[in-house]
C-alpha positions in Angstrom: 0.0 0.0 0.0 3.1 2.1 0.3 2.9 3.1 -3.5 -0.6 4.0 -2.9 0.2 6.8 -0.5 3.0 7.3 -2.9 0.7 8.0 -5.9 -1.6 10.4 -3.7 0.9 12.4 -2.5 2.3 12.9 -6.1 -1.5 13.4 -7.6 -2.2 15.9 -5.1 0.7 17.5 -6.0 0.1 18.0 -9.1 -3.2 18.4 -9.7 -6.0 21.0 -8.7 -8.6 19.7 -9.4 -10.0 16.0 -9.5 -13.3 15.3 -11.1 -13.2 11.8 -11.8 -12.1 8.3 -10.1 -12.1 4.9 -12.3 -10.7 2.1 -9.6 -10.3 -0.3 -12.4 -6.8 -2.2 -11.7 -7.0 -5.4 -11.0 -5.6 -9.2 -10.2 -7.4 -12.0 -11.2 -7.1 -15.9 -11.6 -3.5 -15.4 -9.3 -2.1 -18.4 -7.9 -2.5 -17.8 -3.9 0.2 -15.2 -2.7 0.3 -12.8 -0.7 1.3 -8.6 -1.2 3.7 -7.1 0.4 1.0 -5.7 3.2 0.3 -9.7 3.8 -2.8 -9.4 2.7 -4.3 -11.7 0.1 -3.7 -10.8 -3.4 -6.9 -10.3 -4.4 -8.3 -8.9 -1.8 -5.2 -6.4 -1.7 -5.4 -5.1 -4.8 -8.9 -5.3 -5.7 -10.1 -4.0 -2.8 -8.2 -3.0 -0.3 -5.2 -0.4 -2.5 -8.8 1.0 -4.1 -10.1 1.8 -0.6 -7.1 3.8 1.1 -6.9 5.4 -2.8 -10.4 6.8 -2.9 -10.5 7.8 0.8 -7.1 9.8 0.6 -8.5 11.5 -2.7 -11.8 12.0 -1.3 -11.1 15.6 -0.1 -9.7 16.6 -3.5 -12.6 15.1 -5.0 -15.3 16.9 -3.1 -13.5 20.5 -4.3 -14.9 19.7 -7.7 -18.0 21.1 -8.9 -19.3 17.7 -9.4 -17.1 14.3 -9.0 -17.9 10.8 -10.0 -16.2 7.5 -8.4 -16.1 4.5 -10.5 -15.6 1.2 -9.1 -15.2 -1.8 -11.7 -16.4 -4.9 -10.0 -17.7 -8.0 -11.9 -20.2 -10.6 -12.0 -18.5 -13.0 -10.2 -19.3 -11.4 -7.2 -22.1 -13.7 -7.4 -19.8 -16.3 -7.0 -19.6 -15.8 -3.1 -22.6 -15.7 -1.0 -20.3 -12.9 1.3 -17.5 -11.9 3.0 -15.6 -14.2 5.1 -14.6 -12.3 7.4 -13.0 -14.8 9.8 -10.8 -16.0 6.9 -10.0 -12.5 5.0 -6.7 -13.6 3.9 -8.3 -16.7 2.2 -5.7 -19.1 3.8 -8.8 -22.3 4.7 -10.2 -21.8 1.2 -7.7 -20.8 -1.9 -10.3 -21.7 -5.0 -9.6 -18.7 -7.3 -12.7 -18.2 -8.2 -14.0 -17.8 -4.9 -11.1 -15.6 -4.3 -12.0 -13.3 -7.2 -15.6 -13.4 -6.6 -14.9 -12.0 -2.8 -12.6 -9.4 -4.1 -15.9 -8.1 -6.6 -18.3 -8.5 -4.4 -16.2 -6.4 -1.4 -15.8 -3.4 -4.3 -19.8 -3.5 -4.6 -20.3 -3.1 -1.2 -17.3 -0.6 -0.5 -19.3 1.3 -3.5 -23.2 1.0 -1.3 -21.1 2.2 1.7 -19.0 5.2 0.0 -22.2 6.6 -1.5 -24.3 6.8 1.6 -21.3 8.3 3.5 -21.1 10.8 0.6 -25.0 11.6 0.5 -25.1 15.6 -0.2 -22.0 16.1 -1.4 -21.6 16.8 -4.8 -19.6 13.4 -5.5 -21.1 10.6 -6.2 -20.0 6.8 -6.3 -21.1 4.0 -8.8 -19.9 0.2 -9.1 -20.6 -1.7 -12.5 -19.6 -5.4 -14.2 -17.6 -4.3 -17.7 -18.6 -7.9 -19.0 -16.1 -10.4 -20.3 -13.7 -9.0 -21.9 -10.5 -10.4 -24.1 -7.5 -9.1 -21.8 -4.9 -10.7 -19.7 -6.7 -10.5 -16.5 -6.9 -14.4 -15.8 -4.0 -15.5 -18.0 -2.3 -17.3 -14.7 -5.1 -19.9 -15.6 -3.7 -21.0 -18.6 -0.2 -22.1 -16.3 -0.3 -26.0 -17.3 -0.1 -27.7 -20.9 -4.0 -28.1 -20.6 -5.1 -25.3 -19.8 -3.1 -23.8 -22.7 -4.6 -26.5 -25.0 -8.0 -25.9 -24.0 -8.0 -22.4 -24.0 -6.7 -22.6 -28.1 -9.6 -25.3 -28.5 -11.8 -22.9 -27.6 -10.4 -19.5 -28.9 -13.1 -19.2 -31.4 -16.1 -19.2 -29.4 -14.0 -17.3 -26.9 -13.8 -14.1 -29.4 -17.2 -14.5 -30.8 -18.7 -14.6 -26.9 -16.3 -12.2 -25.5 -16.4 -8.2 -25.7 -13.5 -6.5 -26.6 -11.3 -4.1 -24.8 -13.2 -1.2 -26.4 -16.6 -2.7 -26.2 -15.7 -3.7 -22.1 -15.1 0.2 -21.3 -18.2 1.3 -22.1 -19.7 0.8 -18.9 -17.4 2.2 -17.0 -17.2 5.4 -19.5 -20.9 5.8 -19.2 -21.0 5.5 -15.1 -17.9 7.8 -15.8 -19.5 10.9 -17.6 -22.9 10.3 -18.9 -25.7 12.7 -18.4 -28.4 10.3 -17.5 -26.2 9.0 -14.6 -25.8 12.8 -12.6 -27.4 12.2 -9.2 -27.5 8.2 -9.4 -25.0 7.0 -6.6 -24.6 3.5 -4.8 -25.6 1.7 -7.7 -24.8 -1.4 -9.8 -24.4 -1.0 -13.7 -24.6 -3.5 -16.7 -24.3 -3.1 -20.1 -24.7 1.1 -19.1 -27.9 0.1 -17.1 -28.2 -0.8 -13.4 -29.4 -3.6 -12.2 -29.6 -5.6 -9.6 -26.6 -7.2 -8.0 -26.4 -10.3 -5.4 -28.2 -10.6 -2.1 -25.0 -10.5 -0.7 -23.9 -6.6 -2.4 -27.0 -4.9 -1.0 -26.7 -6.5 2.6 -25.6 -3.2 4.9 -24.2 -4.5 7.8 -21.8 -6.3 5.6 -20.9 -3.1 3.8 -20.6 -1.6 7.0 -18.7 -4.2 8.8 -16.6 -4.3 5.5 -15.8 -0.6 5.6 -14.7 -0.6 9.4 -12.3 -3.7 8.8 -11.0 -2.3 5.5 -10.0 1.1 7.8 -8.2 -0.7 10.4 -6.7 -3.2 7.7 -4.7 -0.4 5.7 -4.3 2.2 9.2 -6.6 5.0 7.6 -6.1 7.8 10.1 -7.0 10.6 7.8 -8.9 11.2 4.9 -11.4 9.0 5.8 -15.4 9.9 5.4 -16.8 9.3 8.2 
């Protein structure tokens, strides 16, 4: 998280004004490691580095006239029914998928819980799935001579199923700068529309607990909306 900081200090530094956030870096399919925090890599990255970097911009953000957050999360959020909080560091259960899927679904409800705690402010905070998209994201799954010969097997159905990198952004540039979206906070988009996401992503007291845990995980002492 140190080059977090890092990058705020150096982006506050050098710029006035911030009028848009897109948390949209990401692990996925990793093999189980850890960051340098000790913190799960998914988790760590997805999540957590997105957290400290939105709270430590958050004053800079709330300068601008207006400000949008956007948070890319994913479908696979669905994969996980919540967040196990008595395992955060995912060392009982390593399936990747799960691992991923927790990661997602904590960036929905970080979204739910940023936008509530930024209710009359002129930012606002939106999460949304980009769809599945042809980049590198999950390429550690094709580690293994079978998983490299599948994955040729089926490259054709892959490219006619799959968006493309261009066709993926559109979400997040319409949550990003759209019109129709001014005003709409704490919600979950699709294909530029929002729907509805897992039981799980709308459950408060997770988002809550979630937010409180993810302060005390990365020492937020400032910055913070409280």
């Amino acid at each position: 998280l140190d080059s977090v900081r890092q990058f705020v200090s150096a982006v506050l530094q050098e710029e006035p004004t911030i009028d848009i956030l897109i948390n949209n870096a990401g692990v996925g399919g990793c093999p189980y490691s850890k960051t340098e925090d000790g913190f799960e890599m998914h988790f760590g990255v997805n999540h957590l580095a997105h957290f400290l970097l939105t709270n430590l911009l958050l004053d800079r953000l709330k300068e601008a006239p207006t400000a949008r957050i956007v948070n890319v999360a994913s479908y696979a959020h669905t994969f996980v029914k919540g967040i196990n909080f008595d395992d955060l560091n995912s060392e009982k259960h390593m399936q990747v998928s799960l691992l991923y899927g927790q990661s997602k679904l904590a960036n929905i409800l970080f979204t739910r819980s940023l936008a509530k705690r930024l209710a009359g402010t002129s930012v606002i905070a939106n999460c949304l799935h980009p769809g599945t998209v042809r980049i590198e994201i999950f390429r550690h799954l094709l580690n293994g001579t079978i998983a490299k010969v599948l994955y040729y097997l089926a490259l054709p159905l892959i490219f006619m199923t799959m968006k493309s990198p261009i066709e993926g952004a559109q979400t997040t540039i319409y949550c990003a700068v759209d019109e129709a979206v001014e005003g709409v906070s704490g919600k979950y988009f699709m294909d530029c529309k929002v729907t509805q996401p897992s039981k799980a992503a709308v459950d408060d007291d997770m988002a809550e607990r979630l937010w409180k845990v993810s302060a005390e995980l990365v020492a937020l002492t400032g910055g913070t909306v409280e």
